[in-house]
C-alpha positions as CSV (number, residue, x, y, z in Angstrom):
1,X,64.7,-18.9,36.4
2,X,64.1,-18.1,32.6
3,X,60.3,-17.9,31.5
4,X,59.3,-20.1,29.6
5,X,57.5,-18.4,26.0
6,X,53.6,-18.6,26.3
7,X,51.6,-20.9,23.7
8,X,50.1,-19.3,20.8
9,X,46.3,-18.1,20.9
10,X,45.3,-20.7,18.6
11,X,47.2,-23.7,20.1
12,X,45.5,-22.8,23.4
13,X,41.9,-22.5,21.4
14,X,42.2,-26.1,20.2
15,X,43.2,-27.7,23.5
16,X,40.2,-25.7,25.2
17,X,37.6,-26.8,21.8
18,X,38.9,-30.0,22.2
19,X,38.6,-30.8,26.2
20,X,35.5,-28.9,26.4
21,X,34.2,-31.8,23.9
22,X,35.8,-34.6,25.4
23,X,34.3,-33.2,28.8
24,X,31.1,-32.7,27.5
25,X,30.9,-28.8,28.6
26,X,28.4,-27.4,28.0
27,X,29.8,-24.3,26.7
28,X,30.6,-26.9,23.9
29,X,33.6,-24.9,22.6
30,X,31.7,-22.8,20.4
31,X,33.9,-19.5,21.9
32,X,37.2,-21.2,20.8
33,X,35.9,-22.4,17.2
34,X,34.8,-19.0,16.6
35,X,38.5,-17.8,17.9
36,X,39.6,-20.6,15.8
37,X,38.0,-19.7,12.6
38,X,38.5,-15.8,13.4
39,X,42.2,-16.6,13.3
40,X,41.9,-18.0,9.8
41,X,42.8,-21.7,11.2
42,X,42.8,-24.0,8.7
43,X,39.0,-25.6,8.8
44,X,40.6,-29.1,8.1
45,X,42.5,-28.5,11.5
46,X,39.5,-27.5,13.4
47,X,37.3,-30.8,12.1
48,X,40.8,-33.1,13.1
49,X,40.8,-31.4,16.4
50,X,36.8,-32.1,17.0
51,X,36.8,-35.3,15.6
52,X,39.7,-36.5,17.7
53,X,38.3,-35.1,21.2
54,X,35.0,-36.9,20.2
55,X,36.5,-39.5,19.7
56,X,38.4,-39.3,22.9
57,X,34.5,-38.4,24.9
58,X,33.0,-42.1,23.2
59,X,36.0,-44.4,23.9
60,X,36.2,-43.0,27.6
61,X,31.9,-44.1,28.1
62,X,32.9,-47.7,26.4
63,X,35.9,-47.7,28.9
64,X,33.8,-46.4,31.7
65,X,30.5,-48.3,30.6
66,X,32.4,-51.5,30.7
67,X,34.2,-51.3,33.9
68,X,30.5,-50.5,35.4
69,X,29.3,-54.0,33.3
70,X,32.0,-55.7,34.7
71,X,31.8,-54.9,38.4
72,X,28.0,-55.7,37.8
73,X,28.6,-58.4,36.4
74,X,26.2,-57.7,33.3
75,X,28.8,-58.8,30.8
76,X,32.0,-60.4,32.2
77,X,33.0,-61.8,29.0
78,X,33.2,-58.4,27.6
79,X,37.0,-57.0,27.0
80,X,37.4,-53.4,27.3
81,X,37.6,-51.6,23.6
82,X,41.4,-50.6,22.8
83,X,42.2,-53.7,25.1
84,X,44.8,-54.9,21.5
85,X,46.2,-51.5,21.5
86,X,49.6,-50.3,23.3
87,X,48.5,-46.6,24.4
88,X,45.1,-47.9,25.7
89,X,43.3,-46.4,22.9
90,X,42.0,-46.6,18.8
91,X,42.1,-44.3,15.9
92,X,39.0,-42.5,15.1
93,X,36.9,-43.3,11.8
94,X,38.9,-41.4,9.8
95,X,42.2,-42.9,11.4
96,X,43.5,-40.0,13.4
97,X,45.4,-41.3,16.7
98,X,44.2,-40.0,19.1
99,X,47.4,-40.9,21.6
């Protein structure tokens, strides 16, 4: 079995700064955007990464707020947001994909 070659530092820093936002950790990240910006990662990376996982954290409460709506029957006219798209999901404001 061949191993397989590790991610780099930074890679691993913006997955971690960007689930740690979508999950609402409270660490908030702030560890790996200090690695980030240590590293000299661009900063224009770093605000793509944050705005995406954001992103991410609001359309899963729509998603999750409507399901709970629906099964409550507070608004059962209501489609789900990203119900148009393919992937299940929108851009964010700037129009990043987030999928």
């Amino acid at each position: 079995m061949t191993e397989q070659p590790q991610l780099h530092s930074s890679i691993i820093a913006m997955v971690s700064l960007a689930s740690g936002i979508a999950s609402r950790h409270p660490d908030m990240g702030l560890c790996q955007l200090e690695r980030l910006r240590k590293a000299g990662e661009p900063e224009y990376q770093i605000e793509t990464v944050i705005e995406i996982a954001r992103h991410i954290r609001e359309e899963a409460s729509q998603k999750l707020d409507a399901i709970f709506d629906e099964k409550a029957e507070l608004n059962p006219d209501k489609t789900q947001p990203g119900d148009s798209h393919a992937c299940g999901c929108s851009a964010t404001a700037s129009g990043q994909s987030c999928c």
